[in-house]
C-alpha positions as CSV (number, residue, x, y, z in Angstrom):
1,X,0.0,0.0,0.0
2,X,1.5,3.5,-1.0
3,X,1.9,6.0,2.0
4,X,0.2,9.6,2.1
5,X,2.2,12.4,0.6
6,X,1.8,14.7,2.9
7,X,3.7,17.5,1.1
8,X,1.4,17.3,-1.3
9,X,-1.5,17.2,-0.4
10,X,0.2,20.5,2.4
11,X,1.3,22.1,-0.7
12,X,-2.2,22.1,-2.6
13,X,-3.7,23.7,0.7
14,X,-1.3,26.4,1.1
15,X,-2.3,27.1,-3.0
16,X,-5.8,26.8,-2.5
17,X,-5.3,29.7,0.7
18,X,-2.8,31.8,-1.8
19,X,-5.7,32.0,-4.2
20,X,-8.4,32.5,-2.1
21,X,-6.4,35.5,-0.8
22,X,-5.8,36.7,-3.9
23,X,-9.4,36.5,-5.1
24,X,-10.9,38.0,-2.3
25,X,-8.0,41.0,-2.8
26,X,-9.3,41.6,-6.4
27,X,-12.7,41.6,-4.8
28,X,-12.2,44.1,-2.7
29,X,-10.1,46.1,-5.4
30,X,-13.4,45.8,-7.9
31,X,-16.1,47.0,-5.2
32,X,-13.5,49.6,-4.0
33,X,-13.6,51.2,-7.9
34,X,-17.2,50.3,-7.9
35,X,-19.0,51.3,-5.2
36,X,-22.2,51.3,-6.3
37,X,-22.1,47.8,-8.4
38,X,-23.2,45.9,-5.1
39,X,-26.6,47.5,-5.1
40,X,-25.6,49.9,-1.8
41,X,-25.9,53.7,-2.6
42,X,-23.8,56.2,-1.0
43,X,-26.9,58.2,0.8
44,X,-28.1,54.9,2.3
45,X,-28.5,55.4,5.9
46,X,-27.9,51.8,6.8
47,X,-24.2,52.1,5.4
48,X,-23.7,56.0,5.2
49,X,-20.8,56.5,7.5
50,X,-21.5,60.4,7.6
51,X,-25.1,59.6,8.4
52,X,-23.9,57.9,11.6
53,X,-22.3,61.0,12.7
54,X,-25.5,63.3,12.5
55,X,-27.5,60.7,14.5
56,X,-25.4,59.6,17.5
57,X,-26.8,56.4,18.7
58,X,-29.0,56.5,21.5
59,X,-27.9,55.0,24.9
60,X,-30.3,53.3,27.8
61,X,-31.2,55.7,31.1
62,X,-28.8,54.6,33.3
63,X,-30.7,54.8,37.3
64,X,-29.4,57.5,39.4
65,X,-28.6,56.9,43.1
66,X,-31.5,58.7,44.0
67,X,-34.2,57.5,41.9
């Protein structure tokens, strides 16, 4: 029976990560250019970074000591 090659099969992993990498690098590269192409618009208050700073979050009522 033939043993394992475990170089091998280490070596196609360590490819399969490089690419992945590289994929999701050119991804982020495309919607970078493209901002727009993923359906989100710029004024959208859900992902609007500038609308976040006009409407500071709201925080829960901490109780006082004497109430």
């Amino acid at each position: 029976m033939a043993t394992p090659n475990y170089g091998y099969e280490k070596r196609q992993k360590e490819l399969a990560k490089k690419k992945k990498k590289e994929d999701k690098l050119r991804e982020k590269a495309n919607r970078k250019l493209n901002p727009s192409s993923d359906g989100l618009e710029p004024g959208d208050p859900e992902t609007d970074v500038a609308s976040l700073e006009h409407d500071p979050p709201t925080a829960p009522e901490l109780p006082t000591k004497n109430g």
